[in-house]
C-alpha positions as CSV (number, residue, x, y, z in Angstrom):
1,X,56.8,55.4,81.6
2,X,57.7,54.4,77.8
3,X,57.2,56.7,75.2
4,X,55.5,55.3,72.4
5,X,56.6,56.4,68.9
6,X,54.7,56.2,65.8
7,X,56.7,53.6,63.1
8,X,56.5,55.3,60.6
9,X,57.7,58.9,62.2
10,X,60.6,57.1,64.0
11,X,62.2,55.8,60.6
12,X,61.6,59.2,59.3
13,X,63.7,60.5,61.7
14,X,66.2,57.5,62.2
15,X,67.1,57.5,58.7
16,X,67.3,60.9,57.6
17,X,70.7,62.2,56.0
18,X,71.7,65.0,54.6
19,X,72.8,64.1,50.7
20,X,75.5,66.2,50.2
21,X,77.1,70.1,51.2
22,X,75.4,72.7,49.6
23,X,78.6,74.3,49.1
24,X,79.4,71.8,45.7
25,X,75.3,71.9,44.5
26,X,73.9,75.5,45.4
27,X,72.7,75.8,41.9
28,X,71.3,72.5,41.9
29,X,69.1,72.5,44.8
30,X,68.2,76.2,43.7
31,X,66.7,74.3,40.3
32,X,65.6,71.3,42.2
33,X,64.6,72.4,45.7
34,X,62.7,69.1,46.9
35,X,65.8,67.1,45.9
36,X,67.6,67.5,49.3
37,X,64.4,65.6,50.7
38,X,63.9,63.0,48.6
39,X,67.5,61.7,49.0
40,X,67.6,61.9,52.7
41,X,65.9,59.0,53.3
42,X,69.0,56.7,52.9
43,X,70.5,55.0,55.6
44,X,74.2,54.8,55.0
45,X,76.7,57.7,55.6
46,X,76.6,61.0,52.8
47,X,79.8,59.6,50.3
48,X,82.7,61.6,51.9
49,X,85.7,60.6,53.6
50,X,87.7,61.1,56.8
51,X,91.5,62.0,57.2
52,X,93.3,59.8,60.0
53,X,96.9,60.3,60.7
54,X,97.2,57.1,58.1
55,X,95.6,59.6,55.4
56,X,92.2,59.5,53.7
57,X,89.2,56.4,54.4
58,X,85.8,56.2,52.9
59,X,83.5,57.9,55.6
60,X,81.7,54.1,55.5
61,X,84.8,52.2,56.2
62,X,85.2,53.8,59.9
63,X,83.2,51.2,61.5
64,X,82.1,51.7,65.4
65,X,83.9,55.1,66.3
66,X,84.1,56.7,70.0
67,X,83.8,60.3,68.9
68,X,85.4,61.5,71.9
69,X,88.8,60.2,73.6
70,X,92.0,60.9,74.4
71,X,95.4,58.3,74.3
72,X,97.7,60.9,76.0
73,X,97.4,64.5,77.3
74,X,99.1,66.6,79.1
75,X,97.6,69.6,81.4
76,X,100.8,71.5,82.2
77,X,99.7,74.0,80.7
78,X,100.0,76.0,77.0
79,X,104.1,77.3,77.2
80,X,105.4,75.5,80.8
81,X,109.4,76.1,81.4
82,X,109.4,71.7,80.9
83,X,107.5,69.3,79.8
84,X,107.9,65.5,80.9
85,X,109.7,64.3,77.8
86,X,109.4,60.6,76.6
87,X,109.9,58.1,73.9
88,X,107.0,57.9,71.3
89,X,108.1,54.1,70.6
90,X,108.5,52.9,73.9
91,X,105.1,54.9,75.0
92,X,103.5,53.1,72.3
93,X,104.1,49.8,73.6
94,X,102.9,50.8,76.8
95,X,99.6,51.9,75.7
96,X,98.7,49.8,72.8
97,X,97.2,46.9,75.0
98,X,94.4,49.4,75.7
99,X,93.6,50.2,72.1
100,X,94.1,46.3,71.1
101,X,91.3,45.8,73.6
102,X,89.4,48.8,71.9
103,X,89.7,46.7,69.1
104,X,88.8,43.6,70.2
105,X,85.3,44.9,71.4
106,X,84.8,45.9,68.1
107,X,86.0,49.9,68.1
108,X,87.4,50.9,64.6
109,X,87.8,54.2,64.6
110,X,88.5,56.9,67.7
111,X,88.8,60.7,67.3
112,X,91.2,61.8,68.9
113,X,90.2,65.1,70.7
114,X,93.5,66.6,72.4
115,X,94.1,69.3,70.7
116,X,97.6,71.3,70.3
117,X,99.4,73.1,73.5
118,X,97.9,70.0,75.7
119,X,100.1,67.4,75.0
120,X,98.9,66.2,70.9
121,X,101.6,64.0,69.3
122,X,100.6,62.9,65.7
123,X,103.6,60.6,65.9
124,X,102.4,58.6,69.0
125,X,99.2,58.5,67.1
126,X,100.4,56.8,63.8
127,X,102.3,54.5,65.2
128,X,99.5,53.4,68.0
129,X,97.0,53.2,65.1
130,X,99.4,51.0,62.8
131,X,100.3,49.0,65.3
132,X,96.2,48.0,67.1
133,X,94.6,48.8,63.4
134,X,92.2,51.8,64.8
135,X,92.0,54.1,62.5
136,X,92.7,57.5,64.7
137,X,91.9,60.8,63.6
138,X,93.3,64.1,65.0
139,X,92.6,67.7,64.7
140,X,93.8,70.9,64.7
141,X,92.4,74.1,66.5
142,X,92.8,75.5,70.1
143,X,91.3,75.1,73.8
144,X,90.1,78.2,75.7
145,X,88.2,76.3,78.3
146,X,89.6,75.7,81.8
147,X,90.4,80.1,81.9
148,X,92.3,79.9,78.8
149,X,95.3,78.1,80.5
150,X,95.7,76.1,77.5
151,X,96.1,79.1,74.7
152,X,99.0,79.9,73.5
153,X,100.7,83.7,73.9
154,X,99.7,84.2,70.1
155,X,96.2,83.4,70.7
156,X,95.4,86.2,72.2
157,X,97.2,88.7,69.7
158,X,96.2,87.3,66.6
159,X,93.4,88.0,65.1
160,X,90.5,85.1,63.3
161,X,92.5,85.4,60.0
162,X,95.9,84.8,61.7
163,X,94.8,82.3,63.5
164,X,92.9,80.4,60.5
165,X,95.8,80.6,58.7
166,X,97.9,78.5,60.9
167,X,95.4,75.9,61.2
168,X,95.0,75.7,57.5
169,X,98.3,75.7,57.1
170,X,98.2,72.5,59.5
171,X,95.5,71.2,57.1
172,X,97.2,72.0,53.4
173,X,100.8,71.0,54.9
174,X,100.2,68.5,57.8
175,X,101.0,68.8,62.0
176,X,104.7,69.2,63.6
177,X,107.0,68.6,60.4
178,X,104.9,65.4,59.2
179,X,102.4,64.5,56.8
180,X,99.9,64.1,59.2
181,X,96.7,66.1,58.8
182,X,94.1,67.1,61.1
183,X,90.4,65.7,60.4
184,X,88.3,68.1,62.6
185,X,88.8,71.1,64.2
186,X,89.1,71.5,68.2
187,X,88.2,74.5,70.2
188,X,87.1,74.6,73.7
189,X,84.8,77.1,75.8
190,X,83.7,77.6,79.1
191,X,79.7,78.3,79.9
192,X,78.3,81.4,78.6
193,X,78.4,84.3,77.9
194,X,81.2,83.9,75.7
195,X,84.0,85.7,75.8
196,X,85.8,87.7,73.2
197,X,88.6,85.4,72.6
198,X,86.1,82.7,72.6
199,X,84.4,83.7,70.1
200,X,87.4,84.8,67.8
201,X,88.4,80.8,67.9
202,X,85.0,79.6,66.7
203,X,85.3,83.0,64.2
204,X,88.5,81.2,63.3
205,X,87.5,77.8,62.9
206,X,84.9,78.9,60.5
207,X,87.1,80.4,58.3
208,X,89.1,77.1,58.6
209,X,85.9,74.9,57.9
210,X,84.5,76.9,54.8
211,X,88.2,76.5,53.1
212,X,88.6,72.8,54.1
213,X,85.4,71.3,55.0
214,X,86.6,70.0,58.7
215,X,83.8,69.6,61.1
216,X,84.0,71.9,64.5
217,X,84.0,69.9,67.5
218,X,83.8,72.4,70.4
219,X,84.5,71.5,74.4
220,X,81.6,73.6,75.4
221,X,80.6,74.7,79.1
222,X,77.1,74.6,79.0
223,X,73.8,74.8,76.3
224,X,73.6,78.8,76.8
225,X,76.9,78.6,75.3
226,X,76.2,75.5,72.7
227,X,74.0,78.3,71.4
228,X,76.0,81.1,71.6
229,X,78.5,78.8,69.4
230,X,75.6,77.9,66.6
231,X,74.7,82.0,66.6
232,X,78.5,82.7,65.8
233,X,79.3,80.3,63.3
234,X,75.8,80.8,61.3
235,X,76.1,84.4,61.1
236,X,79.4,83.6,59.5
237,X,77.8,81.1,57.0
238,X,78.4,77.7,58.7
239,X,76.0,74.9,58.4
240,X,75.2,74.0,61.6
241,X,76.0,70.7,61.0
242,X,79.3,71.2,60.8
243,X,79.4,72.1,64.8
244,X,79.7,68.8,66.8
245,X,78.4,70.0,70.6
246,X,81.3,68.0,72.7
247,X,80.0,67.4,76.6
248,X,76.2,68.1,75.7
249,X,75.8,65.8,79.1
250,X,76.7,69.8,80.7
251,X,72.9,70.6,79.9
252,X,71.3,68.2,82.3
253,X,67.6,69.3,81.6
254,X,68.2,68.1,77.6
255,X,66.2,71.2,76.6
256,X,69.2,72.4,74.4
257,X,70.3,69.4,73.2
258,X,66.2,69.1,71.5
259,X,66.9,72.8,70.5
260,X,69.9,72.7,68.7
261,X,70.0,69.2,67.3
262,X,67.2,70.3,65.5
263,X,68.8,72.9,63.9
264,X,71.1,70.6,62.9
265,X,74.0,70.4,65.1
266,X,75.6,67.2,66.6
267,X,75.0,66.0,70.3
268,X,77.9,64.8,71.8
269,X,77.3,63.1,74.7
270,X,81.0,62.3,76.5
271,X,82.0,60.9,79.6
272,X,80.2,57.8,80.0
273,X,82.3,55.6,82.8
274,X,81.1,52.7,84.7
275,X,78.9,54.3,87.5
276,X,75.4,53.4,88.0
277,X,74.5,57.4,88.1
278,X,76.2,58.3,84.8
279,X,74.9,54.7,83.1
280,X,71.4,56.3,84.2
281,X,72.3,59.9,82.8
282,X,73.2,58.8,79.6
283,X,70.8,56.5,78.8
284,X,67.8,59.3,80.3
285,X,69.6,61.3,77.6
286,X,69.5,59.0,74.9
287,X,65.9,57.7,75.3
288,X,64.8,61.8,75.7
289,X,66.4,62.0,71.8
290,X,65.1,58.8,70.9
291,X,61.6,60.2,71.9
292,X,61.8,63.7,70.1
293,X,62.8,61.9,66.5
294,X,66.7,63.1,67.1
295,X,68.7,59.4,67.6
296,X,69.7,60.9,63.9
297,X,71.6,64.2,65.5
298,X,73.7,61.8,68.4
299,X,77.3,60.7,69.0
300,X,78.9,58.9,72.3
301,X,81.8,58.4,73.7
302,X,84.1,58.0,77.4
303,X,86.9,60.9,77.1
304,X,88.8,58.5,78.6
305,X,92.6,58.1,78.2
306,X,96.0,58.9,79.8
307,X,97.9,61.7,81.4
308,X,101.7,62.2,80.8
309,X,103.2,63.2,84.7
310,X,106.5,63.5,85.6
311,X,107.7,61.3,88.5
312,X,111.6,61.1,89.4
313,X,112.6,63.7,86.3
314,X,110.6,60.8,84.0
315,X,107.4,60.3,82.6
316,X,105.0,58.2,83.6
317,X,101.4,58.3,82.3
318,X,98.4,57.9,84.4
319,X,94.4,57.1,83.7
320,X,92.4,59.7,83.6
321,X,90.0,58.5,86.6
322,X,86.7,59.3,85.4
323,X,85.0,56.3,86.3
324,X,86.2,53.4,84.3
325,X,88.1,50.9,85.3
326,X,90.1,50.5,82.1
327,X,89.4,53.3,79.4
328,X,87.2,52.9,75.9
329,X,84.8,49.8,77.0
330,X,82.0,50.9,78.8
331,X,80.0,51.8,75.9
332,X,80.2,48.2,74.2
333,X,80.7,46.8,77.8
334,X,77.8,48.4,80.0
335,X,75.5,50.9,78.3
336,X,74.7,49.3,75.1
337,X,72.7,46.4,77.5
338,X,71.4,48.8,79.3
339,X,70.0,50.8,76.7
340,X,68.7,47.4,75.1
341,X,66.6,46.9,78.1
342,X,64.9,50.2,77.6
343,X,64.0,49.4,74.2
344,X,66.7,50.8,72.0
345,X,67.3,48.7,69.4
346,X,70.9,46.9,67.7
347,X,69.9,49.1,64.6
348,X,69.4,52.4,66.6
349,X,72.9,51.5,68.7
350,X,74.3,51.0,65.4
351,X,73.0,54.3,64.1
352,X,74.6,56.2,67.0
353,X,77.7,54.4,66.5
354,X,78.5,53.8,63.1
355,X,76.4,55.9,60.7
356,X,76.0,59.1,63.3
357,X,80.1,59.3,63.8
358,X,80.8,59.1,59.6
359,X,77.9,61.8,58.6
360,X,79.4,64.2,61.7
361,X,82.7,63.8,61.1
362,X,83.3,63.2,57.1
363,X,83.9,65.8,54.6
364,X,82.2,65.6,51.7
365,X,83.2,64.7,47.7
366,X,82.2,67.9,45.7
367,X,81.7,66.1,42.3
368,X,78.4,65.3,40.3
């Protein structure tokens, strides 16, 4: 059964923006307290920008943007004895048919969501993103999830300070020797109740995103803990829209997604792959956000991309299996009809992939 929407009430909610970070206008709004709404009515992305490994773009140059995706990972673990070693330039030119093909659909911009101690290579990145014109953004941050088998020995000694200070230091002075900067912080948790070092990663990350202004983009187990992370990083004077909910498809009721979207924080719906059930799942998802008023508050994407193995003493780099057939399409390929034939529109897909992507991700220009 369709669920009818007042017009007027779903442009309300379509269009709404934030205007810019209280952080650069407290005084301002404090004066002019109905300014925040007047302004929100816009329909293009907050001014801001984005870092990609290329440097700084306008947060309305992106373009269509998975929000979610990986080009190669590797799940060894945080500090193996080895690691399958290979050649960034030769990798490169195995992989870049995929992204040329990303860009061919129409993708401009992927976030790039492996974070360190899993297998992130800025390097890799750079040159894939010169080379298929994707603008690629990485990030910096750790992943607890999966029994903290990704954290490094440090991570569990330090305390948020220390810990914020080597992702800031990442930030002011760029990843692994380069130039290269992170443009969102990664963290990953498993369901709730959180645990303690859990909870000192997304202490750390706010730290990180008061002093920089990167969105938090956390791996999260479940909603009970998709709260638990909006609590934490509230309490330590964090917008929630700076927290980007990554696998919000791990609530399968929606209730939290209603809950905490309308707080404020980003639902990031990830995994989408080429089976009938998920097309189905995702779209339910959709049309339940599209119903409360919240198309606004949601991002999409595969987290599709590559494993690095090692095969004969050499690496070799194998899809991720979830579903798809080849990774990054399915969106552009399969959902977007189907969510066309349950009514959402090109300028609602649009919203979800364009102007959702740049207001989560971007940080914003502090000058009147």
């Amino acid at each position: 059964m369709l669920i009818k929407i007042p017009v007027i009430k779903l442009f309300l909610y379509m269009e709404r923006r934030q205007f810019i970070s209280l952080s650069c206008f407290a005084g301002f709004i404090t004066l002019y307290p109905n300014f925040l709404a007047i302004a929100g009515e816009s329909s293009r992305a907050e001014k801001g920008f984005l870092m990609t490994v290329n440097g700084k773009i306008d947060a309305n140059a992106m373009g269509f943007t998975l929000t979610h995706e990986h080009i190669v990972t590797d799940f060894k673990g945080a500090e193996p004895d080895t690691r399958p070693e290979y050649d960034n330039e030769t990798t490169a030119s195995l992989l870049l048919p995929y992204l040329k093909a990303a860009k061919k659909s129409g993708i401009n911009t992927m976030i790039e969501c492996t974070p360190a101690y899993i297998g992130r290579n800025v390097k890799l990145l750079r040159l894939l993103s010169k080379a298929s014109g994707i603008n690629i953004i990485t990030n910096t941050g750790y992943y607890a999830a999966v029994g903290q088998k990704y954290l490094p020995k440090h991570a569990f000694t330090e305390t948020s300070e220390e810990l914020a200070s080597r992702w800031l230091k990442e930030w002011n002075d760029g990843i692994d020797g380069t130039d290269i900067k992170p443009g969102f912080i990664k963290l990953g948790v498993d369901n709730a109740p959180l645990k303690p070092i859990e909870k000192k990663l997304i202490k750390a990350a706010a730290i990180v995103h008061l002093k920089s202004g990167l969105k938090i983009a956390i791996h999260t187990g479940n909603g009970a803990a998709a709260r638990e992370e909006a609590e934490i990083l509230m309490a330590a004077g964090v917008n929630p829209e700076a927290l980007i909910w990554v696998h919000a498809q791990n609530d399968p009721s929606g209730y939290f997604h209603v809950e905490l979207a309308r707080k404020g924080c980003w639902i990031s719906l990830d995994g989408i792959n080429e089976n009938s059930d998920s097309i189905v799942q995702y779209r339910n998802h959709i049309y339940r956000l599209k119903g409360e008023g919240l198309l606004h508050k949601l991002l999409i994407s595969h987290d599709d991309g590559f494993a690095v193995t090692e095969v004969d003493g050499k690496a070799a780099f194998n899809a991720f299996e979830n579903g798809n057939s080849a990774p990054y399409k399915t969106i552009s390929g399969m959902l977007k009809p189907a969510l066309s034939e349950l009514g959402i529109s090109s300028d609602e897909f649009k919203m979800i992939t364009v102007r959702n992507p740049a207001n989560a991700f971007q940080m914003k220009v502090c000058a009147i």
